[in-house]
N, C-alpha and C positions, 0 to 999 in steps of 0.2 A: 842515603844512609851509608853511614863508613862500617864495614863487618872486620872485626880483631882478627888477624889471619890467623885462630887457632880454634878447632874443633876437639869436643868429647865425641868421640867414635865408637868408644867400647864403652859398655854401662857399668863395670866391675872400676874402672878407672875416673870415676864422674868426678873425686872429690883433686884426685890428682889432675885431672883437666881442667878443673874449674879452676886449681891453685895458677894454672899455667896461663889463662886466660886472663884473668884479674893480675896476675903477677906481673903482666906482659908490661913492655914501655909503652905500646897504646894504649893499655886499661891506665897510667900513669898518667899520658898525656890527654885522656877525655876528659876533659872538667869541665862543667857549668854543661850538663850532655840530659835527655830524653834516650834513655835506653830501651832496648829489645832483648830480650831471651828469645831466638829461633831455632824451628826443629829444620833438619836438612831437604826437607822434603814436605809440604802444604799436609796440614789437619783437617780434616772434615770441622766444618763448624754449621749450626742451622740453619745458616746459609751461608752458601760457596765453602772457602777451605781457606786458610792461611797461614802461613809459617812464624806467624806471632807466638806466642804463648804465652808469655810476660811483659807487661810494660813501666817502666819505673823513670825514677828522675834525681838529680843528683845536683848541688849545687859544685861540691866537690867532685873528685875524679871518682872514675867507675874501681879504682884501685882501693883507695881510701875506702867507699862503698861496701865492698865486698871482699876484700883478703880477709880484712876479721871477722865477718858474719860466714865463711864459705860451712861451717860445721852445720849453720840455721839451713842451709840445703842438705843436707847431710842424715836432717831426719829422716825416723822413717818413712812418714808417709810422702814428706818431698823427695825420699830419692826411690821410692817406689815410682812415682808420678815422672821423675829427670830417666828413669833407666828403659822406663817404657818408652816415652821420645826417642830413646837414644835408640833401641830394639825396632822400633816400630816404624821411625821417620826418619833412619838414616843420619843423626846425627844432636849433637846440639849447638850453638854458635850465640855470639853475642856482640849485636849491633846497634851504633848509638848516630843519634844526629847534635850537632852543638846547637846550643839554645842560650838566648841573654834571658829567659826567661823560661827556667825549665817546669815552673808547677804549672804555668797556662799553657804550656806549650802539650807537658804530657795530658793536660786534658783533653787538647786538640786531639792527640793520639787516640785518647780514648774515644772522643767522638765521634772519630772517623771510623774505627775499628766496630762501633755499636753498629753505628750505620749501615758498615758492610756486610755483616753478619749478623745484625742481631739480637746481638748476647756481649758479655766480655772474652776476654783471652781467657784459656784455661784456669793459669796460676793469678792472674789478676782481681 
């Protein structure tokens, strides 16, 4: 998994981080990608813990994706839910793998994530 070298650190900054994130020339250059939202530090989950929290998928780039939805986190109850991450688990970060085939690929993801724990990813 390739992580966009930029992190939200402070939760008062999430909308500004996420701009910087998604803005970035990586979020430009992941296209055709199986994406992650992770916290900096493992969640408790039903079973075991993991620094997943979202998983999503993109035939386009992770840029195109999300620079014009970043306001849809921005809600309240998503940026209750991102500033707690951010307070709680040290961070937030967004990681993707390339995929020729990103809707069965993020199924795969999801498969594997049930398996491990359980349940889904928080925001998923």
């Amino acid at each position: 998994m390739q992580i966009i070298p930029i992190e939200v650190s402070v939760p008062e900054s999430l909308v500004s981080g996420l701009k910087r994130i998604f803005g970035s020339k990586e979020a430009g250059d992941a296209k055709s990608v199986v994406y992650f939202f992770l916290s900096k530090r493992p969640v408790p989950r039903i079973k075991g813990e993991s620094r997943i929290i979202y998983i999503g998928q993109t035939a386009g780039t992770l840029k195109q994706r999300w620079l014009p939805k970043i306001e849809k986190l921005n809600s309240e109850r998503n940026r209750a839910f991102y500033e707690h991450i951010i307070r709680s688990y040290g961070g937030l970060e967004v990681g993707y793998i390339h995929s020729v085939d990103p809707t069965t690929d993020e199924r795969a993801a999801f498969k594997k994530y049930m398996e491990s724990h359980l349940e889904f990813p928080p925001k998923s």
